[in-house]
C-alpha positions, 0 to 999 in steps of 0.5 A: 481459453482454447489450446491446440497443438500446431506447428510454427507455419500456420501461427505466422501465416496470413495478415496478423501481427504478434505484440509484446506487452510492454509488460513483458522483459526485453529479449534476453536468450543468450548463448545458452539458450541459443545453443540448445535451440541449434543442437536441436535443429542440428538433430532435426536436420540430421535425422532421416526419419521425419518427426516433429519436435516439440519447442514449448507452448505460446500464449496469445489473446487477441485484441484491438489496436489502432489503425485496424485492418491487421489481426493482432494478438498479445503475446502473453507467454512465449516471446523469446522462442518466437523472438529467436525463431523469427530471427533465424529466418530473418537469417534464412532469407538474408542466406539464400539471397547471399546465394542467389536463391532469390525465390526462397527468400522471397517466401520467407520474407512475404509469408513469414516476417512481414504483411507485405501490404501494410505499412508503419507497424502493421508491416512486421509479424512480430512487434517487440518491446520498445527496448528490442523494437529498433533492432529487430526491424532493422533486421527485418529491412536488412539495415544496420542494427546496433552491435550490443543489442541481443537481437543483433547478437543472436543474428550473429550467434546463429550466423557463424553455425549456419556457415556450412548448412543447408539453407532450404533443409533448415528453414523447412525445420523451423516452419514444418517439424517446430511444433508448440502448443498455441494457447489462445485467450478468450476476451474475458481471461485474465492475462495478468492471472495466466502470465503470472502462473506461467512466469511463477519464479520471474519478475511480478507483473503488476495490474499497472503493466497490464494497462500500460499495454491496454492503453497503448495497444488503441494509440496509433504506433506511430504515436506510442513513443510519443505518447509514452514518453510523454505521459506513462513514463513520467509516472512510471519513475516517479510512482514506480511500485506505487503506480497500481495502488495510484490508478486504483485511488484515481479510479476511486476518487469518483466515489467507486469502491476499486479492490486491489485485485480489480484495478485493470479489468475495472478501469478496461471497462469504464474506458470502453463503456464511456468510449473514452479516448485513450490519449485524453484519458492518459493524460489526466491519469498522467496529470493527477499522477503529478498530485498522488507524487506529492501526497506520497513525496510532500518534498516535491510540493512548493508551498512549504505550508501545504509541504508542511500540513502533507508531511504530517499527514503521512505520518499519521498513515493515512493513504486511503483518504487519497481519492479525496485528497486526490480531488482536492489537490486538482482543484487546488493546482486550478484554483478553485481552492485557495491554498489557505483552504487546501491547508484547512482540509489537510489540518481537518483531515489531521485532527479527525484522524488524530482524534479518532487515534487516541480514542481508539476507534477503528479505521476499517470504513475509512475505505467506504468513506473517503471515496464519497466525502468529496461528493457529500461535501460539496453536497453538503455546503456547495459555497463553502467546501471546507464546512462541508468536509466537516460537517460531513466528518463530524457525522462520522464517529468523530470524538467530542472534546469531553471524550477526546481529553478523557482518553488522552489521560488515560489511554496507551498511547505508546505502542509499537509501530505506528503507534510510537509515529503517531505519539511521537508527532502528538507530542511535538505538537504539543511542544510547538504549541510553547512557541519557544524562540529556540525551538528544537530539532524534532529529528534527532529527539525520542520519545522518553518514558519518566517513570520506565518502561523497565521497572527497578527496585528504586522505583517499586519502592518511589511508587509504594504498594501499588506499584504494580498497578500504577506501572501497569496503567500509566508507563505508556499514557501522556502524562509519563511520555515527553522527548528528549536526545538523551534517551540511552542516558536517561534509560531506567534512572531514578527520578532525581537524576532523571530531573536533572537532566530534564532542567538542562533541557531545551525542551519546553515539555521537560520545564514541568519536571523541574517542580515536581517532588516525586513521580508517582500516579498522582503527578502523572495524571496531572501532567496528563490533565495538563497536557491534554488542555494543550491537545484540545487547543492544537485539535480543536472541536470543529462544529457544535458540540453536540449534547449527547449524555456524558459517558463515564470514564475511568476518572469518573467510577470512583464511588459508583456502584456499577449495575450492568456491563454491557459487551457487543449489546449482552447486558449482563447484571454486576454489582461489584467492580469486582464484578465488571472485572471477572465478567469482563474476562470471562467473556473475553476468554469465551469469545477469544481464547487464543488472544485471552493467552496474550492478555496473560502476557501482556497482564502477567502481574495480574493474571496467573494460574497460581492461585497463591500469587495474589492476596485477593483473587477470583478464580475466571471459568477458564481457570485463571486467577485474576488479582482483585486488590486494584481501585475501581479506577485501575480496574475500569482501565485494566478492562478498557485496554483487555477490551482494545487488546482482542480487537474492540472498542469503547463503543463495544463495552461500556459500565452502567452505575448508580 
């Protein structure tokens, strides 16, 4: 970056010519702006004693354009001061050739507002935005432009003040007493980084307005109307805010790793190591646009079973398998994938993640995974691409059935925010899984809580003495959840009347409620068996089940003596279950203290630094008291859901018996 301080003359001189990014706003000074400039070039002219005024700094960068032959330079920062300035000359010359001065309007006209030698584009010194673009070269070629622009109304503001002045004395203002600071970029800075801290309260430049302005500045002006209207402005309006996040997947769909902060400089240089043409590659930017505008919008995809299978997905969040995605659309729209195996990607796609979501593991290579799963499938299976996404998909932590229905017994499923989504279309799954004939709007129906999530005196009391744990472990997991229209209603209601709206209902998951006598722990761990047999048949296993040795779970500790808990590779020695719950603890008051805090909210029945609250307790190194009158089965899980709490896995804790 060089910096120098400079009057206006010399930035205009010679064969050059200034572009406005098309990222930049249109031209927009108006009265007030205008009027300030006038007051100080009425100062100027008046003033005997010469001095320089200074008017702000412009910020350019060189670059390339098609044809060659003019120097050419963004204009970064500084656009309305110099759009106004050449305007006023653009009014000097048209003033002194009213008055014969033909010599004087001659030099502005030649030296200063146009390359005399150069045609089309490379005629005009300054090149504004498309918007502005029309008006101001009418302008400069003395044609008629229209009234409403801001162009033709600065013309005309400056006009009436001009009236009476002296035509040479304020044209000698302008070129000789202006001065700015010229701020000249190298190649290597980043214009979006310079822009963006001189325009701090403006609008927000995205890395999508950058190479807008990159590849348009290698097509021939004479073309770029075309161009854009054809290729960028059709993804301009059906992307909009999404157009960057849209180039960076496309760029990753090769198998790249793109950062959000990288998208303009690695796209710049992969166009100019392969010497790719800029047309051709807008226009496959511009044809896989069409396909990101489905996966973001399934409304706009025609086959309703491809609509269907999409609009599933993007309630499961799963916007960083698009570069994958993004490959298999385009050979869906060609034809090398049939549409019953497009559908067959999308629901393997559906059931991994699924999968993956109730057994809690996380998503945090999903990134550095789907860039490459196009690449590995064909690899894997070259005549068969949709055994190939499994097999490579079943390498990748992907749940066995005994794990995947495990979880789905005993896991929180309900949360907050995408975790209520994510239920929410587990269930309805299961419900359409019933192919009941009438079957219901899922639109206006809720996820309700049996047994709620607000616990009443009746409900204590239906629960018996372990109410506290049995609320604690199972208010949230499937067993206790179903839908309903009559969430407000059914709010914190006794069981029996709970029961008789659930038999009035058209919902084929309410039918189970209509036999049950009560609704305490051992119901809800039966209707989550049951429901969980319905899940493992909507998101079957695909591929062998493997093996591997069975991992204990929370059904399976009763009458196990555990001997090591395992923490992130600690072994450490237990001998009670008792045990396992004060260690687990300990450890995680050690690694995370400030989320131990939020296990004493979350857990406050159970956790407390009263040591008269519990019956039996152990004291925690930290100096909490844990209450240890609970099963080995609410134990188990009361650690499982401590260990999700603070950011873990299943994989990170595990229990060793005998």
């Amino acid at each position: 970056m060089k910096a120098s301080e400079t009057k206006f003359q010399p930035i205009i001189e010679g064969t050059k010519q200034y572009v406005v990014p098309l990222f930049q706003r249109a031209y927009s000074w108006d009265k007030k702006e205008w009027g300030t400039l006038w007051e100080d070039i009425e100062d100027l002219c008046g003033n005997d004693e010469p001095r320089d005024h200074f008017i702000g700094s412009i910020v350019t960068m060189p670059t390339t354009s098609v044809p060659e032959g003019v120097t050419k330079y963004l204009l970064i920062d500084g656009q309305q001061r110099l759009t106004t300035i050449f305007i006023l000359l653009t009014l000097l010359r048209d003033k002194a050739l009213d008055k014969g001065d033909q010599e004087l309007a001659e030099e502005i006209q030649q030296t200063m507002l146009v390359n005399p030698f150069k045609k089309g584009g490379d005629h005009f010194k300054l090149l504004p935005t498309q918007v502005d673009r029309v008006a101001f070269q009418a302008l400069i070629q003395r044609k008629a432009t229209g009234e409403h622009s801001q162009v033709y109304k600065c013309y005309e503001f400056f006009k009436k003040k001009t009236n009476k002045a002296d035509i040479k004395a304020l044209s000698k203002v302008l070129t000789s007493r202006f001065s700015v600071v010229s701020i000249v970029l190298d190649h290597d800075d980043n214009p979006h980084l310079v822009f963006e801290s001189l325009n701090a309260t403006g609008r927000q430049l995205t890395q999508a307005d950058l190479l807008r302005n990159y590849f348009f500045m290698r097509i021939h002006t004479d073309m770029q109307t075309e161009i854009h209207d054809q290729y960028w402005q059709p993804m301009q309006s059906d992307l909009q805010n999404n157009l960057t996040e849209y180039i960076r997947h496309y760029m990753m769909r090769d198998g790249n790793l793109v950062k959000q902060g990288d998208v303009y400089f690695t796209l710049k240089n992969r166009v100019e190591k392969e010497q790719n043409d800029a047309i051709q590659t807008l226009r496959e930017i511009s044809t896989y646009a069409v396909y990101y505008k489905r996966l973001v919008d399934p409304s706009t995809e025609s086959n309703s079973e491809v609509r269907s299978a999409l609009k599933r997905l993007n309630r499961l969040d799963i916007t960083t398998a698009y570069p994958f995605l993004l490959n298999c659309y385009h050979d869906f729209a060609m034809s090398h994938l049939s549409s019953k195996d497009f559908i067959k990607i999308l629901q393997t796609l559906e059931n991994y993640i699924v999968r993956r979501f109730v057994c809690n593991i996380p998503t945090s290579h999903y990134n550095k995974m789907f860039p490459f799963l196009y690449g590995w499938a064909k690899a894997n299976n070259p005549g068969d691409f949709v055994a190939g996404v499994r097999a490579e998909l079943q390498k990748r932590d992907y749940p066995r059935d005994s794990q995947f229905r495990s979880r789905l017994t005993d896991a929180k499923l309900y949360g907050t925010g995408e975790r209520t989504i994510k239920t929410k279309l587990i269930l309805e799954t299961i419900e359409s899984h019933y192919n009941h004939k009438e079957q219901v709007p899922f639109d206006n129906l809720t996820i309700e809580h049996v047994l709620p999530q607000t616990i009443t005196d009746w409900w204590k009391q239906h629960l018996g003495d372990d109410w506290q744990a049995d609320h604690e472990f199972y208010v949230h997991t499937l067993g206790n959840l179903t839908l309903t229209a009559y969430n407000p209603e059914l709010s914190n209601d006794t069981f029996p009347k709970k029961q008789h709206r659930f038999a009035q209902s058209h919902v084929s998951l309410n039918e189970y409620f209509t036999v049950s006598q009560k609704w305490d722990r051992a119901e809800i761990e039966k209707r989550s068996a049951v429901l969980a047999d319905l899940a493992l048949i909507c998101w079957p296993y695909f591929g062998e089940e493997s093996r591997s040795p069975t991992t204990i779970n929370a059904d399976g500790v009763k009458g196990r003596t555990p001997h090591t808990l395992v923490i992130l590779d600690q072994h450490m020695s237990v001998s009670t279950w008792v045990d396992v719950l004060s260690t687990t603890l300990n450890v995680i008051a050690d690694l995370e203290p400030a989320l131990f805090d939020i296990l004493t909210t979350t857990y406050n029945r159970f956790i407390s630094k009263e040591p008269t609250r519990f019956k039996r307790k152990v004291q925690l190194r930290n100096g909490y008291y844990v209450d240890t009158h609970l099963r080995s089965k609410h134990i188990y899980q009361f650690c499982e859901q401590a260990i999700e709490t603070i950011g873990l896995t299943r994989d990170d804790w595990r229990v060793e018996t005998l």
